[in-house]
C-alpha positions as CSV (number, residue, x, y, z in Angstrom):
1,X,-15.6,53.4,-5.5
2,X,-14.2,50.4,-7.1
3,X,-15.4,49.6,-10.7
4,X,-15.5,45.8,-12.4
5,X,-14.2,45.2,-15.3
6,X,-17.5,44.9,-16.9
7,X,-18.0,48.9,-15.9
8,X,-14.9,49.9,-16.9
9,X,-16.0,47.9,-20.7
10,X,-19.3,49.7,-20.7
11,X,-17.5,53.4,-19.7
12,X,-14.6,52.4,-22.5
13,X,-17.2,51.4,-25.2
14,X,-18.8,54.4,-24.7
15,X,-15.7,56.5,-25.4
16,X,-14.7,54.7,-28.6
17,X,-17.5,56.1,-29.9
18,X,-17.0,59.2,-28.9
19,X,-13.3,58.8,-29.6
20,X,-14.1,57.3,-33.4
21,X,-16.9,60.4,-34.2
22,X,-14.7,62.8,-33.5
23,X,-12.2,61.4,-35.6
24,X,-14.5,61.3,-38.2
25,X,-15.2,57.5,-38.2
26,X,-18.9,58.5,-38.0
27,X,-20.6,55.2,-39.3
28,X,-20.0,52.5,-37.2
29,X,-20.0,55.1,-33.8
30,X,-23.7,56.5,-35.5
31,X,-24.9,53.0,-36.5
32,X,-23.8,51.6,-32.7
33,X,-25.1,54.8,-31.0
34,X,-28.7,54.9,-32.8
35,X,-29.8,51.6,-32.5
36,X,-32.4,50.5,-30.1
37,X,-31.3,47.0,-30.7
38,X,-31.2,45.1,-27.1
39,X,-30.7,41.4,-27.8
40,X,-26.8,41.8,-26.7
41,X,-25.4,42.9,-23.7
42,X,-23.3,45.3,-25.1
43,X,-25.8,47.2,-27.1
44,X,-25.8,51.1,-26.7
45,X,-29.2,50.9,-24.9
46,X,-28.1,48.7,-22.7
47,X,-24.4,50.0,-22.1
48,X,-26.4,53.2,-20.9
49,X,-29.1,50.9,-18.8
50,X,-26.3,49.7,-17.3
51,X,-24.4,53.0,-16.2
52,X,-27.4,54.3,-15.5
53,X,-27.6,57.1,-18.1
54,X,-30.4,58.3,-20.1
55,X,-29.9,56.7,-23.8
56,X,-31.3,60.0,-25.5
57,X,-28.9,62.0,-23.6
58,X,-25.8,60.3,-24.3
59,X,-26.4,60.1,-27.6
60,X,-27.0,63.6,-28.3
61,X,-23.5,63.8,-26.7
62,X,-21.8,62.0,-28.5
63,X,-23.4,62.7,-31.6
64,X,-23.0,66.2,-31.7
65,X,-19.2,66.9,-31.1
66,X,-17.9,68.0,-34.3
67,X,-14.4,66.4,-35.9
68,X,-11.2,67.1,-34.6
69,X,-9.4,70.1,-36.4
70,X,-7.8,69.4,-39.2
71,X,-4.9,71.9,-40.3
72,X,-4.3,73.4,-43.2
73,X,-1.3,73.0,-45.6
74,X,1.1,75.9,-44.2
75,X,0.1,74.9,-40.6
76,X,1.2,71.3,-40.8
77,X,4.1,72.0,-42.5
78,X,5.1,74.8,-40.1
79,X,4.2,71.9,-37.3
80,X,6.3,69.1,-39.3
81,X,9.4,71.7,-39.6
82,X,9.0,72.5,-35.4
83,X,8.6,68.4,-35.0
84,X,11.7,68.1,-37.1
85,X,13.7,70.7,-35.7
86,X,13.0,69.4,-31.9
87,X,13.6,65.8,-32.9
88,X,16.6,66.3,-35.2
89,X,19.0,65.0,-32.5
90,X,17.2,62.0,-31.8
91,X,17.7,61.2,-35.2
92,X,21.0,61.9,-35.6
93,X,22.1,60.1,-32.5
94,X,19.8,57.0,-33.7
95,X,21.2,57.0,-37.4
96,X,24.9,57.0,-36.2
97,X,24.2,54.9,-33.7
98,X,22.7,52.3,-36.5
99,X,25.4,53.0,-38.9
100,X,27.8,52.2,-36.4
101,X,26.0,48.8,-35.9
102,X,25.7,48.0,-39.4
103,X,29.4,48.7,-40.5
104,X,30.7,46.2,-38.0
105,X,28.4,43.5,-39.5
């Protein structure tokens, strides 16, 4: 099936809200998603109308995933040190690379 543009707005719109309440961006998403407002096209209600999903439903969806994990203090570091350690070459080959260029200057 081959979407519009317009459809593919509505279905993205409906994810960055999803997208910024899990993230913890929760006002905007809760203030969009709760409103019953319809005087502009893309208001939630009429996003859903439009998709042809039940308003209640999708907000209960989206309003009841939880925030992403956030990690501790020893776990990101222990993450930072493997994200180091795999990309050390990268930047060593990028830094010579760049000194090179900026001694012949």
């Amino acid at each position: 099936m081959v979407h519009s543009g317009e459809h593919k707005l509505r279905i993205a719109l409906l994810e960055n809200a999803q997208s910024a309440y899990r993230r913890g961006n929760r006002k905007e998403a809760e203030q969009w998603v709760s409103s019953e407002d319809r005087s502009w096209p893309y208001a939630f209600v009429n996003v859903c109308g439009a998709l042809g999903l039940d308003p209640e439903s999708a907000r209960e969806c989206i309003m009841s995933l939880t925030p992403k994990w956030q990690p501790d203090a020893a776990t990101n570091r222990e993450y930072c040190h493997r994200w180091r350690r795999k990309n050390e070459k990268k930047r060593r080959d990028y830094m010579t690379e760049w000194r090179r260029k900026n001694a012949q200057v």
